[in-house]
Residue, then its C-alpha position, 0 to 999 in steps of 0.5 A: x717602482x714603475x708606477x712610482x715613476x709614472x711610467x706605469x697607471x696602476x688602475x683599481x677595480x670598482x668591482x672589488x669595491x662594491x664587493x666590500x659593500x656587499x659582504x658588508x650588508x651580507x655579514x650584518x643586518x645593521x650595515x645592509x641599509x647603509x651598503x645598498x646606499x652605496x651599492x646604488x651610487x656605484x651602479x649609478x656611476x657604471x651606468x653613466x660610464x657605460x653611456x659616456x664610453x658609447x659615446x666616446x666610440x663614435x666621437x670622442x670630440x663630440x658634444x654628447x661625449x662631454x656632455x655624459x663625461x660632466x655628469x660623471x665627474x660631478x657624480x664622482x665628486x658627490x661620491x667623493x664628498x659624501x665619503x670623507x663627510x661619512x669617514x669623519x663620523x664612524x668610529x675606529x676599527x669600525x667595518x665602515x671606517x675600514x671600507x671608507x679608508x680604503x676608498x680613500x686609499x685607492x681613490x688615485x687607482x679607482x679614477x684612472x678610467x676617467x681620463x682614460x675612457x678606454x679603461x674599464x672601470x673593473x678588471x671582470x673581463x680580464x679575470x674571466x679570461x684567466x679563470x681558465x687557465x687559473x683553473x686548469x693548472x689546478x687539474x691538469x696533467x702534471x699539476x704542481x710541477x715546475x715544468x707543467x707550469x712553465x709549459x702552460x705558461x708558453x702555451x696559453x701565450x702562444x694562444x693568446x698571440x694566434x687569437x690576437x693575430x686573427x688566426x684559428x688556433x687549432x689549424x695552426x697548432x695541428x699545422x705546427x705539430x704536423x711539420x714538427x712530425x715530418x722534421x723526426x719529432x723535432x721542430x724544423x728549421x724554418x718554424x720561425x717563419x710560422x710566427x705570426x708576424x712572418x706570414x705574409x697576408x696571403x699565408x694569414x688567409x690560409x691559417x684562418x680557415x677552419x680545420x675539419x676532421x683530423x687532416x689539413x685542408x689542402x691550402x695549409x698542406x701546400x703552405x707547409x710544402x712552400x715553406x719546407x722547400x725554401x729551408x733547402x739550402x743553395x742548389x748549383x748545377x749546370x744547364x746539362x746537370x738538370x737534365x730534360x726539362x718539362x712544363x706542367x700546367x698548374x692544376x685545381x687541386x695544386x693551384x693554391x700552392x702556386x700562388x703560395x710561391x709566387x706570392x712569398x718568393x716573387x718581389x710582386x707577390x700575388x695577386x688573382x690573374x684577371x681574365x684569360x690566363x695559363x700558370x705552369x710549373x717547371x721541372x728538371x725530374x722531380x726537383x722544381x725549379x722555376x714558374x710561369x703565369x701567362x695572361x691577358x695583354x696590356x690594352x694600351x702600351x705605346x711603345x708596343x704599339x708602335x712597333x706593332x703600327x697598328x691602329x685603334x681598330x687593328x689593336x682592338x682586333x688584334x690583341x687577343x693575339x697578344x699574351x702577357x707574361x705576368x709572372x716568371x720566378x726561379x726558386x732563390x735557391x736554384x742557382x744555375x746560369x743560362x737557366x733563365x733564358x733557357x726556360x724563356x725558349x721552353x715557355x715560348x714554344x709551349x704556350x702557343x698550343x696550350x693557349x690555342x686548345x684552352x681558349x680557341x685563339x692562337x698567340x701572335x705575339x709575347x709580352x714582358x716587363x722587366x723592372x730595371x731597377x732590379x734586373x737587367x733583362x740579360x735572360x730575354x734578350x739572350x733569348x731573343x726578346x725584342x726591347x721596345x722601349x718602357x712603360x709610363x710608370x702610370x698601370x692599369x688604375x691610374x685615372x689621372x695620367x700620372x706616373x705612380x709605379x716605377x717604369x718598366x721596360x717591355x720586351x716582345x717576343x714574336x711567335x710566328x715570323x709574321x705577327x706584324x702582318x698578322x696584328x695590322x690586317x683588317x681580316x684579323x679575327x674580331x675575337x676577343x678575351x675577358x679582362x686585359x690589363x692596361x699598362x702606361 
């Protein structure tokens, strides 16, 4: 009814009809010199098809597209009239009349791949793909059964969906079966989030790589974890439940994990920290809570600057002192109020020592930008951060000195009682660290 209708081109396969030529000439000697007349027309038009197409892909606007494209039809005209005139000379019921009449009959079908060049003029490459699920389900266990037919049927479309989404089969199916185990043998709750088209790009990355041996390749362990985690449902607790809190700096081995939750759970997402950087994970016990990531600072902000009064050479020496808080998220299903200033506090007492040991430089001075249209920035200013005014909306690509992003508004949190003075002495140290950021 559909190609009644027009909704669907039912398309022909001209490798089927060459084969009508072939058993021709194959089953009677008589007909082998009239078949290869025929066989050698239709190699002709594959051919000719073949440069057309070519041509096609690099410009199907172009001259040499609708020059092969003239030829083709004009062939396919000679083929035509050269039918219809051998049609009216074979008797009925002839092996020639019943190939030549079914030309006739699926004439429409057999030139669909004129007008649409991205058509194949055959069906060759479909049925190679099929021969092996067609051939399988003929050996496999359980064979002849409606639910081994069904199984197949959804395996070989899940396949097919991974392999067209660019993803490795193989990782992603011992991924999936690997946390259908852990769930008790069932699949777990958050399953769906392993389709295809709910990974997040950085998720796709990781189910590409290759699988070696029988375990999960460390980014695809902690993808798993990530998503396992977010199936929990809302914690609430008080700030004197969660007990002692700690910060744990991000190690090698777990640093893909941590971007794995940044980049699903943060409204920014991730993306590779340039330059001088420290990432932590915060922890009340054993339960995760929340994350940091600390970087280099904005190169030119005027508000900050301001603030600051310091000149072009005091800023250039000064900023190395000056650390940017890049990323800050509490998991969405901890729920706990006070706990974002109360981690603020932590972090801030933490990171001068961390980053002094790793990189020789003690901090002066913390920077943050809160997006106002999705926070409010109560968190820092309850901890004391010092609202200095907003950004340009411009970032660090700009190169035209438009605002493109939205404006955001800073926050500086002073680590010594005397980081002004500090920043604008001429004696600060001329030290600095690779790949600060630019803000506008």
């Amino acid at each position: 009814m559909a190609v009644k209708q027009g909704t669907l081109l039912l398309a022909f396969c001209w490798t089927h009809t060459r084969r009508d030529f072939l058993d021709a000439a194959r089953g009677d000697p008589e007909q082998q010199q009239w078949a290869e007349s025929w066989l050698t027309r239709i190699g002709e038009l594959f051919h000719q098809n073949k440069l057309r197409v070519a041509a096609w892909k690099q410009d199907p606007q172009g001259p040499e597209f609708a020059q092969h494209d003239a030829v083709l039809r004009a062939r396919l005209e000679d083929f035509r009239a050269a039918r219809d005139e051998q049609l009216q000379q074979q008797p009925p019921a002839s092996i020639r009349q019943r190939i030549l009449s079914s030309l006739v009959r699926h004439w429409e079908g057999l030139l669909v791949f004129v007008e649409h060049p991205e058509v194949p003029m055959d069906n060759s490459e479909a049925e190679r793909r099929l021969r092996g699920p067609a051939m399988g389900r003929k050996n496999y266990w359980g064979s002849g059964a409606t639910w081994a037919g069904e199984l197949a049927e959804r395996c070989f479309s899940l396949f097919a969906t991974l392999l067209l989404a660019g993803l490795n089969v193989r990782t992603w199916l011992t991924a999936y079966l690997t946390a259908c185990a852990e769930a008790g043998g069932r699949a777990p709750a958050w399953a769906a989030q392993l389709l295809p088209w709910n990974l997040s790009p950085c998720q796709q990355q990781v189910f590409q790589l290759p699988l070696e041996g029988q375990g999960l390749p460390g980014e695809v362990r902690n993808c798993l974890d990530a998503l396992a985690a977010a199936a929990q449902p809302p914690q609430e607790f008080s700030l004197p439940q969660l007990g002692d809190l700690r910060l744990e700096l991000v190690t090698r081995r777990r640093s893909a994990l941590w971007n794995e939750y940044i980049d699903r759970y943060h409204y920014l997402g991730y993306t590779p920290l340039v330059g001088a950087q420290l990432r932590y994970w915060v922890y009340a016990e054993d339960r995760l809570l929340a994350l940091f990531g600390y970087g280099a600072s904005a190169w030119r902000l005027a508000p900050r600057d301001r603030w600051i009064g310091w000149n072009d050479a005091q800023r250039q020496a000064g900023l190395p002192h000056v650390v940017g808080q890049v990323r800050f998220l509490i998991l969405p299903w901890i729920r706990c109020p006070h706990l974002a200033s109360k981690l603020l506090s932590l972090s801030a007492a933490r990171l001068p020592a961390d980053w002094e040991q790793r990189y020789g430089i003690r901090p002066w001075l913390l920077e943050s930008f809160v997006d106002r249209s999705r926070f409010e920035g109560t968190c820092y200013r309850a901890a004391n951060w010092i609202d200095v005014g907003q950004t340009q909306g411009r970032g660090k690509k700009d190169r035209r000195g438009r605002p493109g992003l939205p404006r955001k508004q800073i926050y500086l949190y002073p680590l010594c009682r005397n980081c002004r003075r500090r920043l604008t002495s001429d004696s600060t140290a001329q030290q600095d660290l690779p790949g600060s950021r630019v803000e506008g």
